[in-house]
C-alpha positions in Angstrom: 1.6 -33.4 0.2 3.8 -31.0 1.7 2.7 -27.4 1.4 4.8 -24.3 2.2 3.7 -20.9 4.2 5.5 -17.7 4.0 4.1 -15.9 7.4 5.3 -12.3 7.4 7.3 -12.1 10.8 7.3 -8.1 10.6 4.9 -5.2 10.1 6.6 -4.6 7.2 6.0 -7.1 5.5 2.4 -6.9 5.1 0.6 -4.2 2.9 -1.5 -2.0 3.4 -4.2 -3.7 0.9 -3.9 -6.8 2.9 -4.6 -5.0 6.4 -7.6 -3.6 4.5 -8.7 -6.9 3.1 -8.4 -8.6 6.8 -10.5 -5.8 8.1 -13.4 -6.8 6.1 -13.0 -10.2 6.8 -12.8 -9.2 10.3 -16.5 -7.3 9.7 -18.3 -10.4 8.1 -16.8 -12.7 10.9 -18.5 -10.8 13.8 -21.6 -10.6 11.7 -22.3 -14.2 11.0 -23.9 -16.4 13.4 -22.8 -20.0 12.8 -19.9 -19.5 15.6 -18.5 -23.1 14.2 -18.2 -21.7 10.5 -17.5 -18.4 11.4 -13.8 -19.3 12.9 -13.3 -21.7 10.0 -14.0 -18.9 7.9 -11.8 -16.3 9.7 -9.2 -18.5 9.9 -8.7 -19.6 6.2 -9.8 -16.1 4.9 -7.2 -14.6 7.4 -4.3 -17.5 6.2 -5.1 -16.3 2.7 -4.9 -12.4 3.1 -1.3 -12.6 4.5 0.1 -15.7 3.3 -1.6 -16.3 -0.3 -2.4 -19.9 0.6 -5.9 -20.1 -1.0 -8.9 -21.7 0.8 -8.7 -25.6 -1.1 -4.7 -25.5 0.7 -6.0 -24.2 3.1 -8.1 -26.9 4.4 -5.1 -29.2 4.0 -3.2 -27.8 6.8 -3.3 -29.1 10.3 -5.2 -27.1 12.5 -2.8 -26.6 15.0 -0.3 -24.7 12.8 -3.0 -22.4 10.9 -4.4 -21.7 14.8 -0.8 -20.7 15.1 0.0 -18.8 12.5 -3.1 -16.9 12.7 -2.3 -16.3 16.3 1.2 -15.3 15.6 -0.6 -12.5 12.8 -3.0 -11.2 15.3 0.0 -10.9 17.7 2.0 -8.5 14.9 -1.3 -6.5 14.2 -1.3 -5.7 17.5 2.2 -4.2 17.6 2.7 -0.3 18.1 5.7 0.8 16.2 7.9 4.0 16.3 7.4 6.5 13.3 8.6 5.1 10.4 10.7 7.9 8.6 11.3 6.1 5.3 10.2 3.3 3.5 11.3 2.3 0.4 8.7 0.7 -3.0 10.2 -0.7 -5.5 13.1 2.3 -6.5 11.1 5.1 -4.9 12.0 6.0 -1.6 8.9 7.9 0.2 9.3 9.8 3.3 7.0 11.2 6.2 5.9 14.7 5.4 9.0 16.6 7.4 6.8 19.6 8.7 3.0 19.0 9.1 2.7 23.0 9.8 3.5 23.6 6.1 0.4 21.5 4.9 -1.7 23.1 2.4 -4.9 23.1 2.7 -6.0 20.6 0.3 -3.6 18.1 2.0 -5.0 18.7 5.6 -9.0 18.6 3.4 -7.3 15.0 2.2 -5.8 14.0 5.1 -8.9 14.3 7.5 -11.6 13.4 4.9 -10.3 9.7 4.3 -7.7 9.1 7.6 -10.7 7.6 9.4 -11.7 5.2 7.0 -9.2 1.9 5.7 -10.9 1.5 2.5 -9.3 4.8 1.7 -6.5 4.9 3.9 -4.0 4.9 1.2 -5.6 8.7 -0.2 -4.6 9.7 3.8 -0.9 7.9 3.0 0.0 9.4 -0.3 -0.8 12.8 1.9 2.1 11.8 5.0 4.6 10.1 2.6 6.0 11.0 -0.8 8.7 10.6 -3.1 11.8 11.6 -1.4 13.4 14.5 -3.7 16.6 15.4 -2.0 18.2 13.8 1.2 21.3 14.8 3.4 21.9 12.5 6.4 18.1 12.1 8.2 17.0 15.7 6.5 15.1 15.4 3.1 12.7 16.9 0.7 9.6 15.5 -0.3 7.6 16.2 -3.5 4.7 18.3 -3.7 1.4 16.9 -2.8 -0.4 15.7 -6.2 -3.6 14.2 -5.2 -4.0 10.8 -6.8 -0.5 10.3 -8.2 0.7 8.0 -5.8 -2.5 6.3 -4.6 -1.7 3.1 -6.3 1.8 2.9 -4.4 0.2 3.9 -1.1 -1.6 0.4 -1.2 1.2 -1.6 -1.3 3.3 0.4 1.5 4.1 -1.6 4.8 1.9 -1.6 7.1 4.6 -0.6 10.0 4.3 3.1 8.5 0.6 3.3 8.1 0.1 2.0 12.0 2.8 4.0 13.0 1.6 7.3 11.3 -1.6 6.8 13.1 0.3 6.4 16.6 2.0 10.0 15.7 -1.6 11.6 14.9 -2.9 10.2 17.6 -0.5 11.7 19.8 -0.5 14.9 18.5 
């Protein structure tokens, strides 16, 4: 039986619900305390997050290639990426929030209440990017901030954005 993996070769091709989702398997991992079926869980459970091959296929693979595709996905996790500008979901094109001095004061309240935490990262992403409303070579408009109206979106942006809009606050 021959079974087929898509691996994502790019930040950007994994979402930011699936960075979430390999977080928490990251936090049951280090807190079980069979070492044995610890990596065979953080191996398969890592192999499904970001490549949909569910556990019973899983287990068909040879362990030298999910080892290596695992290996190859901790390798693009560990990337550091320039700001990304622009990304595009679906027919929406969102953009980084152009001047972070004109932030209201509900964004900024937004921004630092769930930026720290990845089970609500996407409320700090729907704050830094938004549906571009006019563009002219690299300038554009966003829309205004509107809470929870793009929250659902946010969790399915690329995960090259997220990492790199952390990189730029951290920065700062």
């Amino acid at each position: 039986m021959e079974i087929k993996v898509q691996v994502p070769d790019t930040l950007s091709e994994i979402t930011l619900t699936q960075y979430a989702k390999y977080l928490d398997i990251l936090d049951q991992y280090t807190n079980m305390r069979d070492a044995k079926s610890s990596d065979s869980f953080y191996l398969l459970k890592t192999l499904e997050v970001f490549t949909g091959i569910n556990y019973e296929d899983g287990l068909k693979l040879k362990l030298s290639d999910v080892r290596r595709i695992v290996s190859n996905l901790e390798g693009l996790l560990s990337q550091k990426p320039e700001l990304v500008r622009e990304f595009t979901l679906g027919d929406t094109s969102f953009g980084f929030i152009p001047k972070l001095d004109d932030m209201t004061f509900g964004e900024y309240i937004d921004l630092d209440t769930n930026l720290s935490d990845w089970s609500q990262m996407y409320k700090a992403m729907a704050v830094l990017y938004r549906p571009i409303e006019k563009k002219y070579n690299d300038l554009y408009t966003i829309e205004p901030y509107k809470g929870d109206a793009y929250y659902e979106a946010m969790k399915l942006m690329p995960l090259d954005a997220v990492f790199s809009s952390l990189l730029f606050f951290y920065h700062l």
